[in-house]
N, C-alpha and C positions, 0 to 999 in steps of 0.2 A: 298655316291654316288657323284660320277663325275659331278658338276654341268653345264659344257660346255656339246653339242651334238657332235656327230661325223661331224656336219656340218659347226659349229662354229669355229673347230680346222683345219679344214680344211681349211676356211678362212682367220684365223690366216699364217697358212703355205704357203698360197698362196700368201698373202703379202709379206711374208718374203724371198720366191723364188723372186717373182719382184724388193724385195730393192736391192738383191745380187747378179741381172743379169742385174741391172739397167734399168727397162724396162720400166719406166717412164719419160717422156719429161720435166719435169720443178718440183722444190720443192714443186710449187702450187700443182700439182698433187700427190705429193707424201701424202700433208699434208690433202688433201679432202677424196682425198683413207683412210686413217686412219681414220679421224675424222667417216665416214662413216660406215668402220667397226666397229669402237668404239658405235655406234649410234644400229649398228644388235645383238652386246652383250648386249646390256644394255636393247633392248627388248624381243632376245632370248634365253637369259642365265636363268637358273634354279637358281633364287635366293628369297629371303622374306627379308633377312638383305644386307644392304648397305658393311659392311663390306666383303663377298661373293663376291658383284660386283668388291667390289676396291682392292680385293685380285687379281682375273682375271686377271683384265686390269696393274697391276704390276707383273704380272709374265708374261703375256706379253712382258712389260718395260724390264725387265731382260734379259727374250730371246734376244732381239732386243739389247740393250747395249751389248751383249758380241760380236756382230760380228764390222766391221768396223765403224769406226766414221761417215765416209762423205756417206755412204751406207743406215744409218740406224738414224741418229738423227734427223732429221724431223719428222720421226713417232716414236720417243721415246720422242722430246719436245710437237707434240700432246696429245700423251697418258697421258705424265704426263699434261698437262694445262685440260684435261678431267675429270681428277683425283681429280685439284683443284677443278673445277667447279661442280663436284658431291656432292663433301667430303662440301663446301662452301651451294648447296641448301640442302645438308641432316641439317646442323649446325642450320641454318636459317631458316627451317619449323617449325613451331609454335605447338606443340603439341595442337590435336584436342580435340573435345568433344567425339570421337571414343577414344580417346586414356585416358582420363582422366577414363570415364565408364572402359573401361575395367580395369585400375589401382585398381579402388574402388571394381572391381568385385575380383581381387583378394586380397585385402585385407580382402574382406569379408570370403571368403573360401567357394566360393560356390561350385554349385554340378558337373557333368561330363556336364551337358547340355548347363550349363554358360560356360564351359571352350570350347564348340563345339563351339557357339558364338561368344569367343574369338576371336577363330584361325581364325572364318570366317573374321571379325573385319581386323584382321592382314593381310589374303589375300586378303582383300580391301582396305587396304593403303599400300600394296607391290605392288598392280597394279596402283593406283595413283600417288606412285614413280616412277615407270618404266615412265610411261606417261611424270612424270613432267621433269626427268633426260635426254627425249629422245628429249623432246623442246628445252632441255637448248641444247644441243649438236647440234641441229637445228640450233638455233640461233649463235652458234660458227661456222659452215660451211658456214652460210652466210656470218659473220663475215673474213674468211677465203677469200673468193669468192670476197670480198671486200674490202681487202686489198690494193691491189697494184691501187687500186682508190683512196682511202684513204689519202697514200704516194704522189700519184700526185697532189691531190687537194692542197700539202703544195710548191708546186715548185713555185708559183710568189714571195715567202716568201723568196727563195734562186738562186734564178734567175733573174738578171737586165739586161735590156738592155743594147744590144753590150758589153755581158759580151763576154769571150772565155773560154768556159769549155772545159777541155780535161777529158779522160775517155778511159777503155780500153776493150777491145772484145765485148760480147754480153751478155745482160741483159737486160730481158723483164720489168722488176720494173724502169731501168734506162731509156728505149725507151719511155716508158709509160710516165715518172717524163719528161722528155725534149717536147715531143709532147703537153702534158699540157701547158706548158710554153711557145712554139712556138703559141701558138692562141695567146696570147697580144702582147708579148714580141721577140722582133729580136736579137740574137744572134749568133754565131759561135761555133762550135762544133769539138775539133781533137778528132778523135780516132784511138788509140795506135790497130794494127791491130790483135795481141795479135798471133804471129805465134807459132809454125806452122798449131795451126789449120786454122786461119786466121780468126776467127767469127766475128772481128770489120768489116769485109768489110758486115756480114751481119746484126747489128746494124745500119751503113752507108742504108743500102737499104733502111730499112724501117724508117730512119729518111726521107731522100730525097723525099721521097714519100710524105712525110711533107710538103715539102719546106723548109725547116731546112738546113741552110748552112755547107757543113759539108764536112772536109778535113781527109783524112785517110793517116795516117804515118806510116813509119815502127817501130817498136817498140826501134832501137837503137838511134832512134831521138826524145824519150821520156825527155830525159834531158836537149838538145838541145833549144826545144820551152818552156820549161815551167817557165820559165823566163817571157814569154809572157801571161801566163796563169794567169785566175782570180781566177781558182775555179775548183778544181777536185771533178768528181763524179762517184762512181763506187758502183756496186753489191756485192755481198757476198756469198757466198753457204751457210756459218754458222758463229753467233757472239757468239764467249765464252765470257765466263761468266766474266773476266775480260775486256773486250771490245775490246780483240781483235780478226781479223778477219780470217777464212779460206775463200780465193776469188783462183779466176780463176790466174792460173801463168802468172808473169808477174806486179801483182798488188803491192806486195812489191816494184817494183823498181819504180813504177809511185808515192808509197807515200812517198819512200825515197827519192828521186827526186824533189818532194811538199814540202818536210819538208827543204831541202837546201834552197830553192826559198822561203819559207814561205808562201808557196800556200795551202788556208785550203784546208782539204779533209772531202766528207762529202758523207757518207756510207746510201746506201737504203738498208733496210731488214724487211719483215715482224716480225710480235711478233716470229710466228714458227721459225723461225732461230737462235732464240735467244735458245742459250743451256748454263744449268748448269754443263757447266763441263772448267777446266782447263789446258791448254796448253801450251808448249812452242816449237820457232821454233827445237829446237834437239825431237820432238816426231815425226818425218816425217812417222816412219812405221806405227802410230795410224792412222793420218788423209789423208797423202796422198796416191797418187795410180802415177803406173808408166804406159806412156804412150807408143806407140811403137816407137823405136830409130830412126826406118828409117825415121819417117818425119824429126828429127831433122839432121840423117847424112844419106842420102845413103848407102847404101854398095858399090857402083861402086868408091864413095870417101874418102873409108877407105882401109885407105895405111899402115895399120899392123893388124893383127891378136888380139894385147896386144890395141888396142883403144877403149876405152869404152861412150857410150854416154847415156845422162839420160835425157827424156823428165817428166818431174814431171806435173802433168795434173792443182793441185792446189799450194797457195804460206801463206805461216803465214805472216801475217802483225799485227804487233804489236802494241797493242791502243796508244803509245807513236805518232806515228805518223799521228793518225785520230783528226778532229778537230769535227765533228759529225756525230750521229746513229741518220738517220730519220727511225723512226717506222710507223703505222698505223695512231698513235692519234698525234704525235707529235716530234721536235726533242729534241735528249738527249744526255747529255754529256757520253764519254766512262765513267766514270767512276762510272755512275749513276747506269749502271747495274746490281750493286749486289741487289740493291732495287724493279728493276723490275723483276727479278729471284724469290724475294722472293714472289710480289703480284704474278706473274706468276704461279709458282708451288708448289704443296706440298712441306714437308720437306722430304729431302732423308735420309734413309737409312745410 
């Protein structure tokens, strides 16, 4: 028997329509939505054995890995840190005084009545797991929810006065890390306006609103000032697993630009963004997505039929060029993350 309901697959599939219509406002969202639904199977899935549960929630994982990378890896690196954290309180529950009796009871070879006992035994510590697995995944949506506080609380740690940090479009984790910072500390703020969609102007808005000094430039005067720059900081969509990064386009040429100048660059990403998986800039059709041309060229100024224009939505930056990954708890070198991959998630497949 099918151990999911008709209601449960349902919910599953209705995720899965929203990764791939993007119907979601920010990663935070993407990664609570999961965690959430991971929390509804874990108390209304048809299971007794943990293996059952963590069979589920990796086929799942699966479904979700075969479609687009930047679609769908937020709630495939929830799923799988769900997975640790199952698989970690099942490891670490202390076999009971429920569970040793029942042990002796079959050793002894009792009769049908002992063995009714049993089961009952058994579906009293299947419901105790459910219970205890649905706190832990509690306490990870908190965790979740409180992240990108986390991240700020470490900004006086990498922010000095009348520093000049530049930075490019819009990132809620990056607004949040400079707003912290602007309560003690005075500095200046370029942001790279990140066209065509132009998002840095709306970063700009809600810095200003700060009082946070803050000059917005065009993006081909990225290389220009940063010569003048102390300190580049920027968002991420997703960190692989070699530490390098998929961000918003435009951010490769802000770290190539850094890395001339010798300007660190130093990346904000919750734990969720961090995925186990590998890439290099020639996989464009895995992770990126193409935007519409016309912001990049008009039609009324395209003067042949044979001109092609490509607006790419995200840019690979390569860990060669990042100087650090602020996480939740702490910052960390690119190169640290195969370590945190491994406390992070199960072992793959």
């Amino acid at each position: 028997m099918r151990p999911a309901s008709a209601e449960l697959d349902a919910s599953v599939a209705r995720l899965k329509k929203q990764l791939k219509s993007e119907s979601f406002n920010s990663s935070y969202e993407i990664a609570e939505t999961t965690a959430k639904l991971a929390r509804k199977i874990i108390t209304d899935l048809k299971w007794k054995k943990i293996q059952v549960l963590i069979s589920y929630l990796k086929e799942i994982y699966r479904d979700l890995r075969d479609e687009k990378l930047t679609e769908t890896a937020i709630a495939c690196n929830v799923l799988l840190r769900i997975i640790k954290i199952v698989s970690n309180e099942d490891s670490s529950a202390p076999e009971s005084s429920e569970q040793l009796m029942s042990g002796m009871m079959q050793k002894l070879d009792l009769t049908c009545d002992a063995e009714s006992n049993q089961e009952k035994q058994s579906a009293s510590r299947a419901s105790k797991m459910r219970n205890s697995y649905a706190d832990c995944v509690t306490e990870y949506i908190d965790e979740l929810e409180n992240s990108s506080s986390n991240i700020a609380s470490q900004s006086l740690e990498h922010i000095h006065s009348n520093e000049i940090i530049l930075t490019i479009g819009f990132s809620r984790t990056v607004g949040v890390f400079l707003q912290e910072a602007a309560r003690t500390r005075s500095f200046q703020v370029l942001i790279a306006e990140s066209a065509p969609s132009f998002k840095g102007h709306e970063l700009a808005k809600s810095l200003l609103d700060c009082n946070i000094s803050v000059t917005v430039i065009p993006d081909s005067n990225i290389f220009a000032v940063m010569s003048r720059v102390n300190k580049v900081i920027i968002g991420c969509k997703l960190i692989l697993a070699d530490g390098s990064l998929i961000s918003s386009a435009g951010s490769q040429l802000v770290a190539q630009a850094a890395a001339h100048f010798s300007v660190p660059v130093v990346v904000l990403g919750a734990f969720y963004k961090i995925t186990p998986t590998y890439l290099s800039l020639h996989d464009q059709e895995i992770f990126n997505t193409l935007s519409s041309p016309e912001l990049v060229l008009p039609p009324r100024d395209v003067g042949s039929t044979l001109t092609r224009a490509v607006n790419p939505v995200f840019d690979f930056v390569p860990s060669e060029y990042l100087t650090l990954l602020i996480s939740s708890t702490a910052g960390h070198d690119p190169s640290y993350l195969s370590k945190l991959i491994f406390d992070l998630y199960p072992k793959l497949e």
